[in-house]
C-alpha positions in Angstrom: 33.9 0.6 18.4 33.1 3.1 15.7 36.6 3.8 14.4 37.3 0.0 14.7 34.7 -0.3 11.9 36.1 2.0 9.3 39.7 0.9 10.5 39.2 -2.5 9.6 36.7 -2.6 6.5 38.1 -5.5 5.7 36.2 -7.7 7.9 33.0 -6.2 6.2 33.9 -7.7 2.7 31.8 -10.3 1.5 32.7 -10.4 -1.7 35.9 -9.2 -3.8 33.8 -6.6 -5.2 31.0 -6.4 -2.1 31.5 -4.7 1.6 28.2 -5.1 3.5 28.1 -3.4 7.7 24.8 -4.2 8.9 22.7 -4.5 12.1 24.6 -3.5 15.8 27.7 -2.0 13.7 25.9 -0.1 11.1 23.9 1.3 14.0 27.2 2.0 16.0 28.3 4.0 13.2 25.1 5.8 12.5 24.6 7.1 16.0 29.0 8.2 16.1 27.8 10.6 12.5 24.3 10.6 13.6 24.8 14.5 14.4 26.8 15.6 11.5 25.3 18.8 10.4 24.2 20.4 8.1 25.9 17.8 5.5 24.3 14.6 7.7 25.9 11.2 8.5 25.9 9.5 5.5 28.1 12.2 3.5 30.6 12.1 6.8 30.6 8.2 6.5 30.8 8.1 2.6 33.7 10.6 2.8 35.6 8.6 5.2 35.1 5.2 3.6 36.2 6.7 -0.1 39.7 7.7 2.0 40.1 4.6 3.9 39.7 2.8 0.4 40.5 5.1 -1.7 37.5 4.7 -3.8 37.2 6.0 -7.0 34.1 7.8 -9.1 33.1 4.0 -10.1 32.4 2.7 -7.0 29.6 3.3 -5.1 28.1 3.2 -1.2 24.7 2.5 -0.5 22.8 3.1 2.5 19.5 1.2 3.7 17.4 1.5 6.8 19.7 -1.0 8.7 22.9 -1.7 6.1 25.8 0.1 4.3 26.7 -1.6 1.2 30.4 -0.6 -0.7 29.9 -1.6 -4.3 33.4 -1.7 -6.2 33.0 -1.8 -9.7 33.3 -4.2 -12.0 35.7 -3.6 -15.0 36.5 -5.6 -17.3 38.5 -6.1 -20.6 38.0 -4.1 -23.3 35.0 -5.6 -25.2 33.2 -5.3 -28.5 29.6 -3.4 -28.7 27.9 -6.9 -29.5 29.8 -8.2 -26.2 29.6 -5.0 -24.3 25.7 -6.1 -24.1 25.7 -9.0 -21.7 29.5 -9.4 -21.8 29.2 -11.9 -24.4 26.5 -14.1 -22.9 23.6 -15.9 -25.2 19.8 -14.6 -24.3 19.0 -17.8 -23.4 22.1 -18.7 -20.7 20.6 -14.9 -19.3 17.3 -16.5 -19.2 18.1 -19.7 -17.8 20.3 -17.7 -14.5 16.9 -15.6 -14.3 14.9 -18.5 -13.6 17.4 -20.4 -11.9 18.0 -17.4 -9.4 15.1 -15.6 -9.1 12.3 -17.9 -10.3 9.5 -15.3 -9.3 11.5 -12.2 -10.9 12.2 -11.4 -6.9 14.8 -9.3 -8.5 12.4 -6.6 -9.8 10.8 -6.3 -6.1 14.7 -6.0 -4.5 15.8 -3.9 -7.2 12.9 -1.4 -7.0 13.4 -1.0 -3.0 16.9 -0.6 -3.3 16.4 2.0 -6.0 14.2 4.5 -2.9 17.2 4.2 -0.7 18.7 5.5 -3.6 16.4 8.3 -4.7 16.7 9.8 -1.6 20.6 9.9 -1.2 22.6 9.2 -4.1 20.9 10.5 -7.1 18.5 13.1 -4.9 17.0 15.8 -6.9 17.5 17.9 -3.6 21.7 17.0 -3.4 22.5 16.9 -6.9 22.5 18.7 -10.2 21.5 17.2 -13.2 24.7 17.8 -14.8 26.0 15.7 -11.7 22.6 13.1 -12.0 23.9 12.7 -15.3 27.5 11.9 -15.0 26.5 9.1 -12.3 23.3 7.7 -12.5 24.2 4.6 -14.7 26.9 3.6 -12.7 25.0 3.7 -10.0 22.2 1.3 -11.8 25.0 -0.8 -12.8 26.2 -0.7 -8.8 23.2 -1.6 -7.7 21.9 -4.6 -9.6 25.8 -6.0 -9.4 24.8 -5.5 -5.6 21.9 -7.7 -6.4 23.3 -10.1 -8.1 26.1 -10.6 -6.2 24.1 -10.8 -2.9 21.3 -13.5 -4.6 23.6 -15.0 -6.9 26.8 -17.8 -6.8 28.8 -17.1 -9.9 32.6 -17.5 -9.7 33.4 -15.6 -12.8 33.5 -11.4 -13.5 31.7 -12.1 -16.9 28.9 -13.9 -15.6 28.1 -11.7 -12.5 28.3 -8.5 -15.0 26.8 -9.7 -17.7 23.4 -10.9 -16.2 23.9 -7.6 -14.0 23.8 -5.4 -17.5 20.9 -8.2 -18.6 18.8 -7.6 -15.3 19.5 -3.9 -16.3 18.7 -3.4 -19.2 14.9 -4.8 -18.4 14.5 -2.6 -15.4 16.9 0.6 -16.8 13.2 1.9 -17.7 11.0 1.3 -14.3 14.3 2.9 -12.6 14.0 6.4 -14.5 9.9 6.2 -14.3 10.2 6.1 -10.8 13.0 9.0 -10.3 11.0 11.4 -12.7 8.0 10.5 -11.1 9.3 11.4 -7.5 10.6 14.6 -9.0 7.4 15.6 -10.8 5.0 15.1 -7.0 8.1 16.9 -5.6 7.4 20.0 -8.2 3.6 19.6 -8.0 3.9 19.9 -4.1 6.2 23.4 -4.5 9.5 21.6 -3.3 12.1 24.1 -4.2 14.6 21.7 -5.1 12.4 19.9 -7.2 11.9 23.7 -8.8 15.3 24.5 -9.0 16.1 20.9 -10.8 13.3 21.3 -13.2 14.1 25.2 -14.5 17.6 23.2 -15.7 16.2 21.7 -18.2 14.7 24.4 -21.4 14.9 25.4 -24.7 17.4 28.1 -23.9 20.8 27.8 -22.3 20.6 28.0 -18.6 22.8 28.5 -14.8 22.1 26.4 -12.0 22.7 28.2 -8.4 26.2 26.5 -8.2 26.9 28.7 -11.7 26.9 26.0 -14.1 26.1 26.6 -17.3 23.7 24.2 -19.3 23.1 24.1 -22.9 19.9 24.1 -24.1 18.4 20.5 -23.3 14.4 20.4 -23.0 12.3 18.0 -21.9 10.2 16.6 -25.2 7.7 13.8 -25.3 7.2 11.3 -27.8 5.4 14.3 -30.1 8.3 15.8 -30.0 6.6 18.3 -27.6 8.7 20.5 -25.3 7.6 20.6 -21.7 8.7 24.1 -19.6 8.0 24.5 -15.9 4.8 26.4 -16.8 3.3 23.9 -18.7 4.2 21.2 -16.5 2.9 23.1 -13.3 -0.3 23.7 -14.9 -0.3 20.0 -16.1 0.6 18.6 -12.4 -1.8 21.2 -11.0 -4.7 19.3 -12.7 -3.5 16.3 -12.2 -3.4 17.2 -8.7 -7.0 18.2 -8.6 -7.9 15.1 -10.6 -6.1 12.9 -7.6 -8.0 14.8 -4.8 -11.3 14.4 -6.5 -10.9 10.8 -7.2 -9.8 10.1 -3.6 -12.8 12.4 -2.4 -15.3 9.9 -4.5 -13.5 7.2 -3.3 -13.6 7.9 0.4 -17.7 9.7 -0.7 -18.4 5.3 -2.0 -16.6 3.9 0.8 -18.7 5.6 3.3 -21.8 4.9 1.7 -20.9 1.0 1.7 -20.1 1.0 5.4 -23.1 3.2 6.0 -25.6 0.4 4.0 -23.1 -2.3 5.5 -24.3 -1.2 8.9 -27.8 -0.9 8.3 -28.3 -4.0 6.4 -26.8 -5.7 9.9 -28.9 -3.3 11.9 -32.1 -4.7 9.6 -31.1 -8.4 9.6 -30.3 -8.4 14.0 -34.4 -6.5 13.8 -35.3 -9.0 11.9 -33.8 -12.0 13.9 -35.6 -10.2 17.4 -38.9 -10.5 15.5 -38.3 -13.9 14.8 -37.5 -14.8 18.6 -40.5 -12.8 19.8 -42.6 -14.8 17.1 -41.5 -18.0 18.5 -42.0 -17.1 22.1 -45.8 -16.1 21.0 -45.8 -19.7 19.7 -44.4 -20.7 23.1 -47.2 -18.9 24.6 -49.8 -20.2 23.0 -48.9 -23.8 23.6 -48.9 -23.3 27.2 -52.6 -21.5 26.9 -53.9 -24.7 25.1 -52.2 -26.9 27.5 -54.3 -25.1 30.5 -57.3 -24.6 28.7 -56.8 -29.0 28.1 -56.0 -29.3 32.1 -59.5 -27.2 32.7 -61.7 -29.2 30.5 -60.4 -32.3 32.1 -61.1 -30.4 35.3 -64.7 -29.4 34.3 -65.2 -33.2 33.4 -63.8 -34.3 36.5 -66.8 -36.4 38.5 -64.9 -36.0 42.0 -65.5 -32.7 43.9 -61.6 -32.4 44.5 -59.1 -33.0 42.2 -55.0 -33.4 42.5 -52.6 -31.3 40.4 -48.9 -31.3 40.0 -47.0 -28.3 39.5 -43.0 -29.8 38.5 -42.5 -31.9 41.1 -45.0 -30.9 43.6 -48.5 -32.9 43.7 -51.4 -30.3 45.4 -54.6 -31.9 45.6 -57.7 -28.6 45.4 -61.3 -28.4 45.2 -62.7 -27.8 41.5 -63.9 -24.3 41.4 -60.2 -23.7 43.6 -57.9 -25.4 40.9 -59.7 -23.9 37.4 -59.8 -20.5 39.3 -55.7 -20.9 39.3 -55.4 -22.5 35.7 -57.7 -19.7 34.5 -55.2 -17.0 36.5 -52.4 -18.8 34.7 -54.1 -17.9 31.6 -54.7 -14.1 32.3 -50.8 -14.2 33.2 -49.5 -15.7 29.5 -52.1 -13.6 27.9 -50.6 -10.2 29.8 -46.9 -11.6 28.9 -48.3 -12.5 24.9 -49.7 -8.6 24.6 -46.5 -7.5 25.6 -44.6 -9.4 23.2 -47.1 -8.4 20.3 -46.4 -5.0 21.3 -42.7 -5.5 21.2 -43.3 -6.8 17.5 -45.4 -3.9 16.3 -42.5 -1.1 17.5 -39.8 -4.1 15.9 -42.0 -3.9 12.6 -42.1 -0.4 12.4 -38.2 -0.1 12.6 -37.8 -2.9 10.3 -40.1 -1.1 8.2 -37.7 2.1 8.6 -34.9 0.6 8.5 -35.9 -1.0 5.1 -36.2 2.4 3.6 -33.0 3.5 4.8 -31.4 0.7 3.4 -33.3 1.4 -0.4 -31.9 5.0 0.1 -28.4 4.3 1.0 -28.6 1.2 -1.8 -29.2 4.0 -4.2 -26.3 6.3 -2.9 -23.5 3.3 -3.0 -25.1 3.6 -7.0 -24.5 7.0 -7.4 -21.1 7.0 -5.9 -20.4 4.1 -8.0 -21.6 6.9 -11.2 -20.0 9.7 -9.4 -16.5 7.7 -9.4 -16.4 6.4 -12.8 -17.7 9.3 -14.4 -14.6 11.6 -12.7 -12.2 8.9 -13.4 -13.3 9.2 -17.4 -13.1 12.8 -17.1 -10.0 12.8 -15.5 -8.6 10.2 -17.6 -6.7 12.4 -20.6 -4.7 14.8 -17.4 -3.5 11.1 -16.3 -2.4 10.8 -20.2 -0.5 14.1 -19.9 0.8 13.5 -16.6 2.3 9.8 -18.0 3.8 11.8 -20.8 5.6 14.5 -19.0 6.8 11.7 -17.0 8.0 9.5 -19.8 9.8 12.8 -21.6 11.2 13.9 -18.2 12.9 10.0 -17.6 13.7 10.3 -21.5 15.5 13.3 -20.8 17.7 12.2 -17.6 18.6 9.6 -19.5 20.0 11.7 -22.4 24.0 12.0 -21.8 
């Protein structure tokens, strides 16, 4: 099943310039490769679809979670620099295709998960130099939102697929380079040795990489002009590192505190409701008590020596003294059952009471977390300035050809 794939690619082409194997036969080949060590599946699978195809540097493979795309590239005629920018095409054809395609700008959400896949196979700080990240990585932008385009789009024509391709492009060329450097940068700041290794390429003095190429001096400067080494950015990323823990730890610190006075403030309002049924019971109570003490005045007043009562639906007929005896027993019994209640409501007061003050307290600590978490966030807010402009400079500098 597996060779069948690769031995007839052609079935996979959705497009003269598109291959897409997906679902039961991407997994078929995946699990053939899926032991391929130490170089993995996907360089065994690239290397054999570049021969059956006989791919060249332009063209590209792209793996996903459940898909392998083959991206040929586009070329066309030689153009002029004006043309070279959209192919020709007027801003606002560009603009009409973007809202006639992707009227929510889905293209920016595709684009940017495509672009992980990426990160973490083709342009991989941890399988490529940046010699070799700079030889490829715009042909592999231009690759991808083609990819895009093609796959969300109907045009019939090269010009228009690449030209709203290189439009697309050149909006997200930025967010694609922000997101490599800033991948790199955690990488560093959590003592990845690749990450290391990638970094100490770039300086003010000529350097070797450990595959003994030789780079001319090429640092990474800011918008100041300000050239970043690894020391300066370690002890930049360290902060910032420290900065992220603390402002998670006073997150997580006012979290707590909310669910803590979340809970109590239920705790105090169920107290609150039980007082309110006991209440309304002692109400109960006492409407019985003045119904009996009714029932023995009429009794008292009675002129016969024996009177009937009815108990729900049973009539007993007793002498005087016999029946107020009971109603006056009846009496004792609601009176025992009403000192009970008032008890109950004392001990309810005196945790409603508590648990009042506990919810002033923890009131006051949601406050100070509140403080606590804005005043580290203003502290910490010029390390997020330097960590935004090592990142900028760094993406500056991978694009620099």
């Amino acid at each position: 099943m597996e060779e069948k794939i690769l031995e007839n690619l052609e079935i996979y082409r959705v497009h003269p310039y598109l291959y897409r194997i997906e679902d039961e036969d991407f997994n078929s080949l995946v699990a053939k490769y899926q032991s391929s060590k130490p170089v993995g599946y996907k360089h065994v699978i690239r290397k054999e679809i570049i021969k059956k195809l006989n791919l060249s540097r332009l063209d590209t493979i792209f793996f996903t979670d459940s898909s392998l795309y083959i991206k040929l590239f586009i070329k066309l005629q030689e153009q002029s620099e004006q043309e070279r920018r959209a192919c020709g095409l007027n801003q606002d054809e560009l603009e009409e295709f973007k809202r006639f395609y992707f009227p929510n700008g889905e293209y920016k959400e595709i684009s940017m998960w495509l672009l992980e896949f990426v990160v973490d196979d083709i342009l991989s700080f941890k399988k490529i130099t940046p010699y070799e990240f700079k030889n490829i990585f715009l042909i592999v932008f231009i690759n991808m939102m083609e990819l895009i385009v093609i796959e969300n789009c109907d045009f019939s024509d090269e010009k228009s697929l690449k030209g709203f391709s290189l439009y697309l492009l050149r909006e997200m060329f930025d967010h694609f380079l922000l997101y490599i450097s800033e991948t790199i940068l955690y990488a560093f700041s959590n003592q990845d040795k690749k990450a290391i290794e990638f970094l100490s390429c770039f300086s003010v003095n000529e350097t070797i990489d450990s595959k003994g190429v030789r780079y001319k001096a090429n640092p990474i400067l800011d918008e100041s002009n300000h050239a970043w080494n690894i020391t300066t950015i370690r002890s930049t990323l360290l902060q910032h590192k420290r900065a992220k823990e603390a402002i998670y730890d006073k997150k997580n610190a006012l979290l707590h505190s909310k669910k803590k006075l979340q809970e109590l403030e239920l705790d105090l309002k169920n107290l609150e409701l039980k007082r309110v049924e006991k209440l309304e019971k002692i109400n109960e109570i006492e409407e019985k008590r003045e119904k009996l003490h009714q029932n023995i005045d009429r009794v008292k007043e009675a002129t016969t020596k024996t009177v009937k009562y009815k108990e729900g639906d049973v009539e007993s007929t007793y002498s005087k003294q016999q029946l107020i005896a009971k109603l006056y027993r009846k009496d004792d019994d609601l009176l025992k059952v009403k000192k009970e209640i008032l008890r109950e409501i004392k001990d309810l007061e005196l945790k409603i009471a508590n648990k009042k003050r506990d919810v002033v307290m923890w009131e006051k600590r949601v406050k100070d977390s509140q403080k606590n978490l804005q005043n580290t966030q203003q502290t910490e807010l010029p390390i997020d300035k330097q960590f935004e402009r090592i990142k900028k400079a760094l993406a500056k500098t991978l694009a620099r050809r």
